[in-house]
TORMAR-735531 format. One record per residue: x, y, z of N, C-alpha, C in turn; residue in three letters. Coordinates in steps of 0.001 Angstrom, whole numbers, padded with zeros to 6 digits, always signed. Last residue first. Layout:
<seros>
XYZXYZXYZALA...
</seros>
This chain:
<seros>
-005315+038211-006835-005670+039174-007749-006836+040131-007843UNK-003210+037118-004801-004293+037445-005183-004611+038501-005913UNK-000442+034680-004794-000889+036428-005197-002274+036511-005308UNK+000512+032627-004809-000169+033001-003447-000759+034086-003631UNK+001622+031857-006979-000089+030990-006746-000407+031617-005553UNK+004070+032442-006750+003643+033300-007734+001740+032457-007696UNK+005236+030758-005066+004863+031600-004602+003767+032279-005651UNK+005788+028445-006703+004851+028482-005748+003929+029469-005091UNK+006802+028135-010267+006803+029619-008872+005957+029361-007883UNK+008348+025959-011801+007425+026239-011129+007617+027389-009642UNK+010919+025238-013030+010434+026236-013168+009384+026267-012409UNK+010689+022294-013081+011620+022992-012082+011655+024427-012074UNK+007630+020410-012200+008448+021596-013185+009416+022606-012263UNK+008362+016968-011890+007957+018540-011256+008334+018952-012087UNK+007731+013411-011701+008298+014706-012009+007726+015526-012029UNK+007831+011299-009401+007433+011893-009868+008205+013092-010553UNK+009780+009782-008260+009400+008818-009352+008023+010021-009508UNK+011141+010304-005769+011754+010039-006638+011592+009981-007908UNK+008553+008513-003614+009945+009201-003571+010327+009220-004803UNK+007055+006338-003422+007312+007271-004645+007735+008711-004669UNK+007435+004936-001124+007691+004543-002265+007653+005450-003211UNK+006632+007143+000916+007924+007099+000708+008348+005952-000613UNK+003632+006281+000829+003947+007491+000022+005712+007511-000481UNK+003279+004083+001696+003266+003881+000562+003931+005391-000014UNK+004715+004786+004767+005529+003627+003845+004806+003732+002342UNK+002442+006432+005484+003705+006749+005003+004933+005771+004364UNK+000591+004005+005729+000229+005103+004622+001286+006013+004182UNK+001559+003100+007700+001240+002293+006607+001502+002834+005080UNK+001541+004744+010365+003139+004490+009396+002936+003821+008002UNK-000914+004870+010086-000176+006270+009967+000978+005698+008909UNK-002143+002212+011051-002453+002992+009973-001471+004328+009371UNK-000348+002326+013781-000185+001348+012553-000403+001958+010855UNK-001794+004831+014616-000385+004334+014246-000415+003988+013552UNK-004135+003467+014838-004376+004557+014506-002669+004949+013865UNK-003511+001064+016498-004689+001075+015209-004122+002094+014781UNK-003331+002526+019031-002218+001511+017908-002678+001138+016749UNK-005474+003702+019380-004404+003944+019120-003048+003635+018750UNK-006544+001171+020068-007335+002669+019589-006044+003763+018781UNK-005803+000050+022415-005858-000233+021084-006095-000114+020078UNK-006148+001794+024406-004803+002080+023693-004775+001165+022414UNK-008731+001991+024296-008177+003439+024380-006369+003437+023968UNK-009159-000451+025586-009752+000354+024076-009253+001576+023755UNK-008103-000478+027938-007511-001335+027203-008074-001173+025431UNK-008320+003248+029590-008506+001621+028904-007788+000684+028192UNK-006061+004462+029808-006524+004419+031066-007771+003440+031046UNK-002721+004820+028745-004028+004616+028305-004983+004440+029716UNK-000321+006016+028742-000774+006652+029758-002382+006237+029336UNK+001873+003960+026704+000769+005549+026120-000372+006089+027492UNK+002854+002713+028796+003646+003526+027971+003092+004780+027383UNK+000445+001350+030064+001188+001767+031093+002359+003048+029845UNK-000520+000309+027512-001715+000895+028340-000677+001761+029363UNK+001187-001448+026351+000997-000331+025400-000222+000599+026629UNK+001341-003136+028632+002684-002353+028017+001735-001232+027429UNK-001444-004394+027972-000881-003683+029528+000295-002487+029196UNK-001342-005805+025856-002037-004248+025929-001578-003458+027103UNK+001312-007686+026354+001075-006602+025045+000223-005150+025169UNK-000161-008849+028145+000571-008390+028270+001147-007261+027480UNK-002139-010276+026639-002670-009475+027855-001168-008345+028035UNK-002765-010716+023426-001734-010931+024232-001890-009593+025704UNK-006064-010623+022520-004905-009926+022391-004021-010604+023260UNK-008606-012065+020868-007462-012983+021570-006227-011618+021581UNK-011581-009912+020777-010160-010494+020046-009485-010931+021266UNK-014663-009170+019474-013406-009688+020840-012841-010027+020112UNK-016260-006369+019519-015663-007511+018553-014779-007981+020013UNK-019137-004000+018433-018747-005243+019462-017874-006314+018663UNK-019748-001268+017298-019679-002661+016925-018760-003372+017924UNK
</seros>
């Protein structure tokens, strides 16, 4: 799918010369891909805290095969 966007030229250049991109799709490709990363770890680090576990639980005792 074909899209143009108004990027700041300068902006991709940086991110093209820093991440060794060798397109201008190739590093916006990857800032995408980031972005998305840290997104998804900002929701998880919200629920830090706010689940409960059994503090009895044997992890190991699930590796045994029977």
């Amino acid at each position: 799918m074909a899209t143009n966007l108004a990027i700041d030229d300068r902006l991709i250049l940086e991110a093209q010369k820093i991440g060794n991109h060798r397109t201008k799709k190739s590093a916006v490709t990857e800032a995408l891909k980031e972005y998305i990363q840290r997104r998804k770890q900002l929701e998880i680090i919200k629920i830090f805290g706010k689940i409960d576990y059994d503090k009895d639980y044997d992890y190991k005792a699930q590796r045994i095969r029977k």
